[in-house]
C-alpha positions in Angstrom: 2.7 -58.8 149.6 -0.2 -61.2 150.2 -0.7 -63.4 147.4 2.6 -63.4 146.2 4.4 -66.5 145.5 6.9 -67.3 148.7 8.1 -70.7 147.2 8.1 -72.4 143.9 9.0 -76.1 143.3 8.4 -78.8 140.8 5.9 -79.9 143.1 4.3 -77.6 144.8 3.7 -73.3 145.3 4.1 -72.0 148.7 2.0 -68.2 148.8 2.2 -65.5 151.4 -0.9 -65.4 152.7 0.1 -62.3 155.2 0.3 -61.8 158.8 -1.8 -62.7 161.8 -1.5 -62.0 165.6 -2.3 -64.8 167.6 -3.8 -64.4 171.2 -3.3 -66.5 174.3 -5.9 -66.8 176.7 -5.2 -68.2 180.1 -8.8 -70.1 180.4 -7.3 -72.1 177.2 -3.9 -73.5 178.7 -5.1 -76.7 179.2 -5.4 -77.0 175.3 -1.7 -75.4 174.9 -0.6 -78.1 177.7 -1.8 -80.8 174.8 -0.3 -79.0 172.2 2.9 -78.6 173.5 2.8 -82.8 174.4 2.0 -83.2 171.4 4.6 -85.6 169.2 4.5 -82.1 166.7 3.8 -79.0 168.4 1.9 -76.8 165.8 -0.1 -73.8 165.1 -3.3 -74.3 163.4 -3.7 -71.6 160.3 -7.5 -71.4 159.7 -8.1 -70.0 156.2 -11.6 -69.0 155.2 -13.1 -68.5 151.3 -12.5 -65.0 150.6 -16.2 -64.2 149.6 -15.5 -60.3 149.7 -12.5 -60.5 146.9 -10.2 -58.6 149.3 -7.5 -61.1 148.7 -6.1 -62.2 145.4 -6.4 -65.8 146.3 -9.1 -67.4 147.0 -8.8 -67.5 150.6 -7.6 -65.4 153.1 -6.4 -66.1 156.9 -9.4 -65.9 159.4 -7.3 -66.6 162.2 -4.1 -69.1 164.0 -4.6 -70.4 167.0 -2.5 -72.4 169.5 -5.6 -74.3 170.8 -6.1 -78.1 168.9 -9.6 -78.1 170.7 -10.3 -74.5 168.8 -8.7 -76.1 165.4 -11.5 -78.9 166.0 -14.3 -76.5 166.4 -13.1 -75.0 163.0 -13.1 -77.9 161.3 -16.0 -79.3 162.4 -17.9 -76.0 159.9 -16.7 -77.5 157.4 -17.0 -74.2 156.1 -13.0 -73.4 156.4 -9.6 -75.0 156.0 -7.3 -75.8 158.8 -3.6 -76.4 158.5 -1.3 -77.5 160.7 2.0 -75.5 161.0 5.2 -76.5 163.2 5.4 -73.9 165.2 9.1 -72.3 165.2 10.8 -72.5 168.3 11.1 -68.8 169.3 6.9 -68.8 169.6 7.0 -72.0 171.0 9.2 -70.2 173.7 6.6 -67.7 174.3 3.4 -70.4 174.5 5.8 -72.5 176.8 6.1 -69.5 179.2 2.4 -68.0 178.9 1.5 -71.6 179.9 3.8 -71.8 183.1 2.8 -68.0 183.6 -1.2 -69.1 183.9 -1.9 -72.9 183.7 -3.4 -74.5 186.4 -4.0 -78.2 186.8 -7.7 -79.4 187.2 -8.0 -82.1 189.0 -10.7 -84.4 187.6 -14.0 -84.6 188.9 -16.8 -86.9 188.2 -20.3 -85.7 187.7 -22.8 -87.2 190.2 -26.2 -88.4 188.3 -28.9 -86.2 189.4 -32.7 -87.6 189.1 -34.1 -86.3 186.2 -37.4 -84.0 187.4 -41.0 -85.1 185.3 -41.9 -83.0 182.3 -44.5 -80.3 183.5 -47.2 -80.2 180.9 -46.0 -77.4 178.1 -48.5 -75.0 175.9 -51.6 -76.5 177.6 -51.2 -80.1 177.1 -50.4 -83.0 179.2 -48.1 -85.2 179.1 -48.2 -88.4 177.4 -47.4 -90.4 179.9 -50.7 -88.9 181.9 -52.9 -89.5 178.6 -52.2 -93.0 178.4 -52.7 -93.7 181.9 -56.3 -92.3 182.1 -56.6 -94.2 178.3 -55.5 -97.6 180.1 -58.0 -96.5 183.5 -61.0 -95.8 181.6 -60.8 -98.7 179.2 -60.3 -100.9 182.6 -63.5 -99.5 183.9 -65.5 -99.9 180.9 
């Protein structure tokens, strides 16, 4: 049951915080590739304050992910918690064979600089640029 007490130890409590599907999609596999080179393979657990009391601890799991770019994202809220889990070898079969399955390698590509266009003048004002030119031309012919 969620909330119960999985492990107990002198130094720490381990609580089942219940169950959670966890969806692949084959636009991310570049991120699963990283993962899974990784030096610890893991699934991120995101776990998010349980404002609506549904849980009886004081967070409940918002979602796991296989993605460390989409663990990032989550902890860049600040908002939620983010721990990493090693992710046991049967799943780590599936992930391995969803990425072989739809991964394709990108080759990179760098951007070519494009001229940036002038500002157009915005809610009926010019730009400043213009102001101070006429400014400097009509001081030069005064």
């Amino acid at each position: 049951e969620t909330g119960s007490v999985a492990v107990r130890d002198k130094d720490f409590t381990r609580y089942f915080m219940g169950h959670a599907e966890i969806y692949c999609h084959a636009a991310d596999t570049e991120a699963y590739v990283h993962n899974l080179e990784s030096a610890q393979p893991s699934l991120f657990v995101v776990l998010r304050r349980d404002d609506e009391d549904t849980s009886p601890l004081p967070y409940i799991v918002h979602s796991v992910t296989f993605s460390p770019y989409e663990a990032q994202d989550f902890q860049d809220s600040a908002e939620d918690i983010v721990e990493r889990v090693a992710i046991p070898p049967g799943i780590a079969l599936e992930l391995i064979q969803f990425v072989n399955q739809h991964h394709v390698e990108q080759p990179f590509r760098k951007r070519k600089r494009t001229e940036a266009e002038p500002a157009e003048e915005q809610f009926g004002q010019e730009p400043i640029f213009e102001r101070d030119r006429k400014k400097q031309h009509s001081s030069e012919n005064d």
